[in-house]
C-alpha positions, 0 to 999 in steps of 0.5 A: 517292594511294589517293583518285586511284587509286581516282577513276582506276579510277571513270572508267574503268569509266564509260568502259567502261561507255559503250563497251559501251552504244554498241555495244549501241545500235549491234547494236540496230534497230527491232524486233530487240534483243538478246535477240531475237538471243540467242534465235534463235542456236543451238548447232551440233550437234558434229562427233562426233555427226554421222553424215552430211552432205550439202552442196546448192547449189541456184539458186532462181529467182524467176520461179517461182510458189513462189518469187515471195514473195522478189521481190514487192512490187517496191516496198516498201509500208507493211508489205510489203518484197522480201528483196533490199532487207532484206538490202542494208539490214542489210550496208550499215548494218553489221548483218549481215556479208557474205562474198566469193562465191569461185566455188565456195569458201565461206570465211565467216571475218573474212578474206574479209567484203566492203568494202561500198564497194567491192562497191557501186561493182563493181555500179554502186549509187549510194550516200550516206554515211550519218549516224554512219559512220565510217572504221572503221565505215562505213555507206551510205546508197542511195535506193529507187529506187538498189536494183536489186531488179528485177535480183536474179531468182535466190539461190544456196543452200546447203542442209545434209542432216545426219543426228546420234546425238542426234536420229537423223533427217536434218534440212534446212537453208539455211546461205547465200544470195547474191542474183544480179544478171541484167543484159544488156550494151550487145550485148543476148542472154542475161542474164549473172548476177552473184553479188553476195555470201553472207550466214548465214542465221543473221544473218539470222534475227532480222530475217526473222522481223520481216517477214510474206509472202504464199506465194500467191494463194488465201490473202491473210493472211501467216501466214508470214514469211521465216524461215519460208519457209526453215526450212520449204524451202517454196521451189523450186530445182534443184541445180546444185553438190554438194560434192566433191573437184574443186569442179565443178558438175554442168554441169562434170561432165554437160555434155549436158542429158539427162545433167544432169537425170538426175543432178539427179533421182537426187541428189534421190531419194537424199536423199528416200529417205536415211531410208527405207535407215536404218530397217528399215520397220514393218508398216504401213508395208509394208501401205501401200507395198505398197496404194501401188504397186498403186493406182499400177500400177491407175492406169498402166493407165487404170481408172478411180477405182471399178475401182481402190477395188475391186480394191484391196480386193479385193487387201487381202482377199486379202493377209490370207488369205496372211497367215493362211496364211503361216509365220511363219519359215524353220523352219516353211516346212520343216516344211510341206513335210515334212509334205506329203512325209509325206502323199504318201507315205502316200497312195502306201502306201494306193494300192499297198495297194489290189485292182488290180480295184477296181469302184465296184459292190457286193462280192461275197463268194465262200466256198469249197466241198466 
């Protein structure tokens, strides 16, 4: 009985033992294993140590010049590949999880994960089982030219502005993105946009950092690679949603144009200059701010360069004779104009003191006589 016991529990751990590695072969793909996926997963700061935090939706559109690295090459290369084809190969192989776009309502838990078979017949994507899928573990294969990468012309974003207690600065990043499908109707007009999906940025990392990009025309080395374009914001986009209690979008609440990009440009300003109020400036801070502005004012007025390099040193000069000169604190500037009422009333004592009948010529004494 020992011996069959013992013999049950053996088989059992190898039973075991090969269930866990074929979930690791499975989670493992060309270039990316797990340790790989260990390395790029980060604590989150906690909840008591933030301070403040800002939830931006921007839309990036792709026909911009800094954004165009997202897009191009509209067909894969040998080593280039567009970041729309990425990421319907990693959902549609099960690798990277993929959550309902709710309108508005960002729920990234196992109740709103898309079915990948049904997203794809909503969008009219051909589509194959792939070898190895499963009833509980699907998995679709699509043919390049089946991939409506051509369509996906914009991404939502959802951009994180945290400041915390423990690094004490305001950090930026991407939380989620979802590619936009731009397609026209049989009626023609204006394209109607199609959010298709949100997936974590954090999913996705071990597999952006695998592909090299182009950032621009003037240098054809790809010294970055996905991950790198949005950890570092070097896209463009303009903000269309900011969280809030009504969950409307800034069209909802600005519906004239005018009004929109006002309100887009002070949201921007805000969060540019959120550091700026929390800091008390330093002096050369100020000393720069200040030859800033008065470069900038020189400029408004239409001098030119050498005018503007001399006043402005001129100004420089000049601000540091002030600063000799000046008090230093609150007591010292009563103290100068008491000294100075001092002075003048000395002065006002000398001249009542004076002869009525004060020549500037010689004195003549005048003695008296017998």
């Amino acid at each position: 009985m020992a011996l069959m016991g013992v013999a049950g529990t053996t088989a059992e751990a190898q039973v075991t033992r090969r269930q866990d590695r074929t979930k690791k072969d499975d989670q493992q793909t060309a270039g990316v294993t797990m340790r790989m996926k260990g390395f790029y997963e980060e604590n989150p700061v906690s909840e008591s140590s933030k301070m403040w935090e800002r939830i931006i939706y921007r839309q990036i559109d792709l026909n911009k010049p800094a954004n165009m690295a997202l897009y191009y090459p509209e067909e894969p290369t040998e080593n280039q590949e567009s970041l729309f084809r990425i990421i319907l190969r990693l959902v549609t192989n099960g690798q990277v999880p993929a959550y309902e776009y709710l309108d508005g309502r960002e729920l990234f838990t196992e109740q709103y994960k898309i079915k990948v078979g049904e997203m794809l017949d909503r969008f009219n994507i051909l589509y194959t089982q792939a070898k190895g899928s499963t009833e509980k573990n699907p998995k679709y294969q699509i043919e390049e030219s089946d991939v409506p990468s051509n369509e996906v012309l914009s991404y939502y974003a959802i951009e994180k502005w945290e400041f915390n207690s423990i690094d004490n600065k305001t950090t930026t990043s991407v939380d989620a993105i979802c590619p936009v499908l731009h397609r026209i109707d049989d009626y023609g007009g204006e394209p109607i946009k199609y959010p298709m999906f949100w997936v974590k940025l954090a999913d996705l990392r071990p597999y952006l950092t695998q592909q090299s990009i182009f950032v621009d025309d003037d240098n054809n080395l790809a010294k970055y690679n996905y991950d790198d374009y949005f950890q570092l914001c070097m896209y463009e986009g303009e903000i269309y949603k900011t969280r809030n209690l009504k969950n409307q979008t800034l069209m909802q609440q600005f519906p004239d144009p005018d009004d929109l990009k006002v309100a887009q440009d002070s949201i921007e300003n805000r969060l540019e200059s959120f550091d700026k109020h929390i800091w008390v400036p330093t002096r050369e801070e100020l000393e720069a701010r200040r030859a800033a502005e008065e470069e900038a004012r020189l400029r408004a007025e239409g001098k030119s360069d050498d005018i503007v390099v001399k006043e402005r040193e001129v100004n420089l000069d000049e601000g540091d004779e002030e600063e000799v000169s000046e008090p230093r604190n609150a007591r010292s500037v009563r103290q100068q104009k008491e000294d100075k009422k001092k002075d003048e009333k000395k002065e006002k004592k000398k001249k009542a003191k004076k002869p009525k009948n004060d020549n500037s010529g010689a004195v003549r004494s005048v003695r008296r006589t017998r």
